[in-house]
mmCIF file of the C-alpha atoms, coordinates in Angstrom:
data_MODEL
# 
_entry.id   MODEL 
# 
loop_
_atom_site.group_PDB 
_atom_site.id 
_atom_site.type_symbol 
_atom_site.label_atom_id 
_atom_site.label_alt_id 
_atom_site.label_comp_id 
_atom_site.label_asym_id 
_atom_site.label_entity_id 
_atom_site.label_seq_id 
_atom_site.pdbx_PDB_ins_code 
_atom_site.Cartn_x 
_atom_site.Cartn_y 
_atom_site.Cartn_z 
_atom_site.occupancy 
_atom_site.B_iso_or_equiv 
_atom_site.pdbx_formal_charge 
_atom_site.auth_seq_id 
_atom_site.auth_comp_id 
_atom_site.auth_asym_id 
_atom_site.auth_atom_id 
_atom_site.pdbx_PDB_model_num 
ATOM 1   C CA . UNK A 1 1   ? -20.574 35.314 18.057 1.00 0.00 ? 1   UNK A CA 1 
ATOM 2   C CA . UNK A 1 2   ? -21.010 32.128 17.496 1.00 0.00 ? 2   UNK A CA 1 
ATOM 3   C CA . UNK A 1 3   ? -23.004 30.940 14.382 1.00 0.00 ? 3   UNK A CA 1 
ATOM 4   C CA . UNK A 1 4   ? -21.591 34.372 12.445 1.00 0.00 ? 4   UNK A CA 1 
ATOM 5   C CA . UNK A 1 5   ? -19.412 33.467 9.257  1.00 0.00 ? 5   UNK A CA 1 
ATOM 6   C CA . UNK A 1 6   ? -16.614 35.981 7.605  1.00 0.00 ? 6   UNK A CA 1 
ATOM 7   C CA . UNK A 1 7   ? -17.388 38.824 10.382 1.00 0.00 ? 7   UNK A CA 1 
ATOM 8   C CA . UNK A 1 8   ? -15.069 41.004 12.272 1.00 0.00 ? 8   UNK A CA 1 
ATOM 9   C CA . UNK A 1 9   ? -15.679 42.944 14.671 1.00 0.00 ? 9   UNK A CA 1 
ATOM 10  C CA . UNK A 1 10  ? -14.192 45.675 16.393 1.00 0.00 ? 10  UNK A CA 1 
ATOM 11  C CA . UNK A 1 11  ? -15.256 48.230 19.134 1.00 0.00 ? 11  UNK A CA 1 
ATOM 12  C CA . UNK A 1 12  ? -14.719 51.982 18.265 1.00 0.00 ? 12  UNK A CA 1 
ATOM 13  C CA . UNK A 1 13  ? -16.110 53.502 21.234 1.00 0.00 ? 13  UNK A CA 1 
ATOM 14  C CA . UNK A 1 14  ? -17.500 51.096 24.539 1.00 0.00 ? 14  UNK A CA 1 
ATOM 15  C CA . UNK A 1 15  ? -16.989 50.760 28.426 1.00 0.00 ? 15  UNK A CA 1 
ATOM 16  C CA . UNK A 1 16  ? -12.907 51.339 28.020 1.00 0.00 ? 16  UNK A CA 1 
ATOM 17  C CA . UNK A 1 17  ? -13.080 54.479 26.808 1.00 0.00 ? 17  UNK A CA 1 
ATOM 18  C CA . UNK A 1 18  ? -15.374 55.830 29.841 1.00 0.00 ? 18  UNK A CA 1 
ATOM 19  C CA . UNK A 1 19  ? -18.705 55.579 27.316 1.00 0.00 ? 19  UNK A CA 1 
ATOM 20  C CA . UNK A 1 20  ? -21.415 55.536 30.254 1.00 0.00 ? 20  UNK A CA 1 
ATOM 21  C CA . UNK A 1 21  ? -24.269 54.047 27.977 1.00 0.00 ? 21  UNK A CA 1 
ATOM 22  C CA . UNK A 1 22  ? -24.079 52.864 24.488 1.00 0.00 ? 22  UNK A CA 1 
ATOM 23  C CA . UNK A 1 23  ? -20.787 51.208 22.511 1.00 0.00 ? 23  UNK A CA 1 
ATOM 24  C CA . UNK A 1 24  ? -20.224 51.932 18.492 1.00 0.00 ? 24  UNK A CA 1 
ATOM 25  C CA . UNK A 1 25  ? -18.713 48.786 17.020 1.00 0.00 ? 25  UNK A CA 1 
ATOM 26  C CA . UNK A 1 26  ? -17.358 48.462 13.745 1.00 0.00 ? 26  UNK A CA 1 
ATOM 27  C CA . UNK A 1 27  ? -18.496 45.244 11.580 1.00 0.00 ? 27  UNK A CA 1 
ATOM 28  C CA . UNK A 1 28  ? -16.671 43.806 8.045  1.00 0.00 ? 28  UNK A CA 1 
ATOM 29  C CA . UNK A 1 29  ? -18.894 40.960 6.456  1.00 0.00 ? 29  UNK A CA 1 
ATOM 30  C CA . UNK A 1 30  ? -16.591 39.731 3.968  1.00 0.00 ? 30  UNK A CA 1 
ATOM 31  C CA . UNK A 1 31  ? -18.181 38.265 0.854  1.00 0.00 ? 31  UNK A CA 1 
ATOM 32  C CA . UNK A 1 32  ? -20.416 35.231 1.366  1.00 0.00 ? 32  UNK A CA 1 
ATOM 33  C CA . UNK A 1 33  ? -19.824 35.973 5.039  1.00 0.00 ? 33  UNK A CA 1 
ATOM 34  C CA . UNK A 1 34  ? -22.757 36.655 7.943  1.00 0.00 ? 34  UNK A CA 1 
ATOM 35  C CA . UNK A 1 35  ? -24.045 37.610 10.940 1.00 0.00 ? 35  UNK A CA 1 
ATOM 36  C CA . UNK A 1 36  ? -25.959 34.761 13.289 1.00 0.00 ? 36  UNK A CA 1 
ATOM 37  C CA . UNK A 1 37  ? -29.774 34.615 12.993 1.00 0.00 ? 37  UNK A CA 1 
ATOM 38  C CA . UNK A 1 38  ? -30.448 35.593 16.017 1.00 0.00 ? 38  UNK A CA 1 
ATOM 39  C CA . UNK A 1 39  ? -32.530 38.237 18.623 1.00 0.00 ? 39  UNK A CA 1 
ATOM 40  C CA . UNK A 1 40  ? -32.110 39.988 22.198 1.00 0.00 ? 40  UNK A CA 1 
ATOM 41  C CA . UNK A 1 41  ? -33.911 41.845 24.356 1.00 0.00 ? 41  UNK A CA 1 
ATOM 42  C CA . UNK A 1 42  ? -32.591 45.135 23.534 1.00 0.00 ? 42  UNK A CA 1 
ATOM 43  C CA . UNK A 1 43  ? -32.847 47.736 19.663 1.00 0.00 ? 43  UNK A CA 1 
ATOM 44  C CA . UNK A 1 44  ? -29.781 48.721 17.865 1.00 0.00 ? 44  UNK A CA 1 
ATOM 45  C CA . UNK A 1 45  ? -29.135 51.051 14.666 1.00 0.00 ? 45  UNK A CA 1 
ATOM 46  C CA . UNK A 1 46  ? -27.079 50.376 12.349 1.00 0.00 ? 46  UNK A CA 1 
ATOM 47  C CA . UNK A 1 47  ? -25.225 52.361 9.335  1.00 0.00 ? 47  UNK A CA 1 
ATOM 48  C CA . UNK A 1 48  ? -24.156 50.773 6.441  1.00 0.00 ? 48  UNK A CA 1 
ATOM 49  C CA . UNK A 1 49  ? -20.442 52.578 5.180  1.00 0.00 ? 49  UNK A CA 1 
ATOM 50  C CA . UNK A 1 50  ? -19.500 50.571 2.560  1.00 0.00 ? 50  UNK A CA 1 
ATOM 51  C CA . UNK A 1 51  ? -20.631 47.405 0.188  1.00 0.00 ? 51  UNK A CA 1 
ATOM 52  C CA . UNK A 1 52  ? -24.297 45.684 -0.150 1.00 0.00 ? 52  UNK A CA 1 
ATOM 53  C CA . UNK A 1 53  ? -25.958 43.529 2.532  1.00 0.00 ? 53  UNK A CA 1 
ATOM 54  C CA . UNK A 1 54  ? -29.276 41.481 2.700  1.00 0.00 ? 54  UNK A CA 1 
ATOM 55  C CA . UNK A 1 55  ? -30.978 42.111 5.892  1.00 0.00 ? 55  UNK A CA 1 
ATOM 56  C CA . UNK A 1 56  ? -33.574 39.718 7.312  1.00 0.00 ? 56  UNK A CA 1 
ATOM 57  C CA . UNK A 1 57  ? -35.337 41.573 10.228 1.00 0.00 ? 57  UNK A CA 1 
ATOM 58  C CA . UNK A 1 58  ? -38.510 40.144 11.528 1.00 0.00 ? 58  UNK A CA 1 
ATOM 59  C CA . UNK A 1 59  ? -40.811 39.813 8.667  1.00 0.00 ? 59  UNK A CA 1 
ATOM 60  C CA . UNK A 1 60  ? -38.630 42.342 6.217  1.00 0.00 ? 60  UNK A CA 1 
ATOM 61  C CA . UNK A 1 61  ? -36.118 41.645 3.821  1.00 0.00 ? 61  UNK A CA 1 
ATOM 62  C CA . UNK A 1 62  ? -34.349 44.421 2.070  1.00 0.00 ? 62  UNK A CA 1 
ATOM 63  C CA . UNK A 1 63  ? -31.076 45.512 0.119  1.00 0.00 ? 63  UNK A CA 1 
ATOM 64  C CA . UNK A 1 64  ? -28.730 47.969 1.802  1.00 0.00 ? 64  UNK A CA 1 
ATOM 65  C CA . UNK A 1 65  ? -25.933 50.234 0.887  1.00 0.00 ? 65  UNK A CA 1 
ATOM 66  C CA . UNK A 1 66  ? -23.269 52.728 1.925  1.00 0.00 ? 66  UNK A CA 1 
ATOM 67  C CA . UNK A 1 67  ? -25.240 55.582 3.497  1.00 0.00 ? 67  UNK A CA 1 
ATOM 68  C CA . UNK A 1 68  ? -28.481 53.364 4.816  1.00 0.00 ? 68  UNK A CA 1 
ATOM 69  C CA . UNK A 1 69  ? -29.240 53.303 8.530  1.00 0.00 ? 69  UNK A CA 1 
ATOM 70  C CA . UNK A 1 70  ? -31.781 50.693 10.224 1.00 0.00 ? 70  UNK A CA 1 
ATOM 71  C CA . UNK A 1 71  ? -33.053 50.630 13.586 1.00 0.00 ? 71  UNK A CA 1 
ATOM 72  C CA . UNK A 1 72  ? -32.914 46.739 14.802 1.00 0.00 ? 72  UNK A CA 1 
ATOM 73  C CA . UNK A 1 73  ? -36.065 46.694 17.335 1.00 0.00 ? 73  UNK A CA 1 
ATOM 74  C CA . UNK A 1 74  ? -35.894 45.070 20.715 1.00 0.00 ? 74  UNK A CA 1 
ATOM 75  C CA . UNK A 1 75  ? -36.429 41.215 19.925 1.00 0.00 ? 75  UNK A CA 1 
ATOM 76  C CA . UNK A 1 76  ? -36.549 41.484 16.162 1.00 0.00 ? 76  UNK A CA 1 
ATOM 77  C CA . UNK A 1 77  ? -35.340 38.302 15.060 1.00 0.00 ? 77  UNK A CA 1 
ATOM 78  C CA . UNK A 1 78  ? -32.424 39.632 12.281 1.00 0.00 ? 78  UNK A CA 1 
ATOM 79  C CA . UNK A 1 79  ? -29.034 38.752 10.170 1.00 0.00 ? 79  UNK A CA 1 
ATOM 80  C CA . UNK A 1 80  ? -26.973 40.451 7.766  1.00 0.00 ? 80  UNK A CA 1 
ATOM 81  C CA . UNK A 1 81  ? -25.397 38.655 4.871  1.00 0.00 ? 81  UNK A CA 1 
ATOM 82  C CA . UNK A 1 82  ? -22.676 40.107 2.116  1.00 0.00 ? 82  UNK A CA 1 
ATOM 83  C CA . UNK A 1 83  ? -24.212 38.492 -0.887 1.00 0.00 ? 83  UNK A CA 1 
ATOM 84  C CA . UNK A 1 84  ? -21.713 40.499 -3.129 1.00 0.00 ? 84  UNK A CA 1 
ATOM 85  C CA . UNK A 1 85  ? -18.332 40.051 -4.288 1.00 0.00 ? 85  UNK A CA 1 
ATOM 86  C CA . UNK A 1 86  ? -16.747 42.623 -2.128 1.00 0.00 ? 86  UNK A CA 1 
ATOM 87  C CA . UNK A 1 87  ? -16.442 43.295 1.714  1.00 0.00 ? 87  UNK A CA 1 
ATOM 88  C CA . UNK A 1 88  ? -19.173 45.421 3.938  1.00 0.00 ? 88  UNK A CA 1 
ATOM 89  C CA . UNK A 1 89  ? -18.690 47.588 6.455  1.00 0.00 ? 89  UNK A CA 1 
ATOM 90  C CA . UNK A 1 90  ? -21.479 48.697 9.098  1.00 0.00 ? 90  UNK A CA 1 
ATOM 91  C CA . UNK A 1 91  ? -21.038 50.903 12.223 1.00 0.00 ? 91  UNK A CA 1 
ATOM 92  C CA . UNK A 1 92  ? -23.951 49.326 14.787 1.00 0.00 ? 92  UNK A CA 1 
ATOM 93  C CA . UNK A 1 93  ? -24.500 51.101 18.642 1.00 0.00 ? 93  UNK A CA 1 
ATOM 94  C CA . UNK A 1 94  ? -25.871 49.285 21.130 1.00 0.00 ? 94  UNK A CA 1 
ATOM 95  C CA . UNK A 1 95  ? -26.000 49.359 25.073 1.00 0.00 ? 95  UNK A CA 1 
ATOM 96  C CA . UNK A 1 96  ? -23.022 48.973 27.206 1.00 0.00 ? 96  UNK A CA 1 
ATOM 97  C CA . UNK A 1 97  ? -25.093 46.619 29.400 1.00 0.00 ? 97  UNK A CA 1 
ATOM 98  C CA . UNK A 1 98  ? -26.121 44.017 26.918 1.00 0.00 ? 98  UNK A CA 1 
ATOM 99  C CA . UNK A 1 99  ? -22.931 41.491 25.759 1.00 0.00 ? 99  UNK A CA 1 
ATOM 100 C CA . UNK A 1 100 ? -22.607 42.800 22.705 1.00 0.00 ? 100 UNK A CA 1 
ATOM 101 C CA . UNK A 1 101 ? -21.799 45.950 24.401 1.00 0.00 ? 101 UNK A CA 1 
ATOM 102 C CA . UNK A 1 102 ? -19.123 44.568 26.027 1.00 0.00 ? 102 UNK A CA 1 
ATOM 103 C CA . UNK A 1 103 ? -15.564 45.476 24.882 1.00 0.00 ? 103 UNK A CA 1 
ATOM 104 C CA . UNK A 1 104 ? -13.584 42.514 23.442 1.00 0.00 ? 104 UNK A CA 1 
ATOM 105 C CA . UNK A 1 105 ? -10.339 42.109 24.181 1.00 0.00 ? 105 UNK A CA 1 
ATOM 106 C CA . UNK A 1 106 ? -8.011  42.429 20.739 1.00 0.00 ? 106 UNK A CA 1 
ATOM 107 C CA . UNK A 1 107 ? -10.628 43.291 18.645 1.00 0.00 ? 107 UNK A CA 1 
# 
């Protein structure tokens, strides 16, 4: 995506594996890396497996860890940063019908 620095991003479950209505992708924010600040029209949860992040959603801020999970509402304005000096993973689901549902090829 563009804007998004020191992310991969891989899809675990989506549209090629007959999934009718949501995709699990898997994310690794490498230190210093980030997500784009950015919205859509559509929620997504997230759980945090491994490492430290700094989430800005909406209004919030907070610190979260291996084990956390967030809901991401419909339009929330939000970005995840590794502020640390090791990776972080995050599992996120969201619906096949929005692009970021979509299953990328080689990822």
């Amino acid at each position: 995506m563009q804007g998004a620095s020191g992310v991969s991003m891989q899809v675990m479950v989506g549209r090629n594996d007959g999934a009718p209505s949501f995709a699990i992708r898997h994310f690794i924010v490498e230190p210093g890396g980030h997500t784009p600040r950015h919205n859509h029209p559509y929620e997504h949860e997230v759980y945090i497996v491994s490492g430290t992040l700094a989430v800005a959603c909406g209004e919030s801020f907070e610190q979260v860890s291996a084990g956390d999970v967030l809901l991401v509402p419909s339009g929330a304005v939000h970005q995840f940063t590794n502020q640390s000096d090791t990776p972080a993973r995050f599992l996120c689901a969201v619906p096949l019908e929005s692009d970021c549902g979509r299953d990328v090829p080689g990822s």
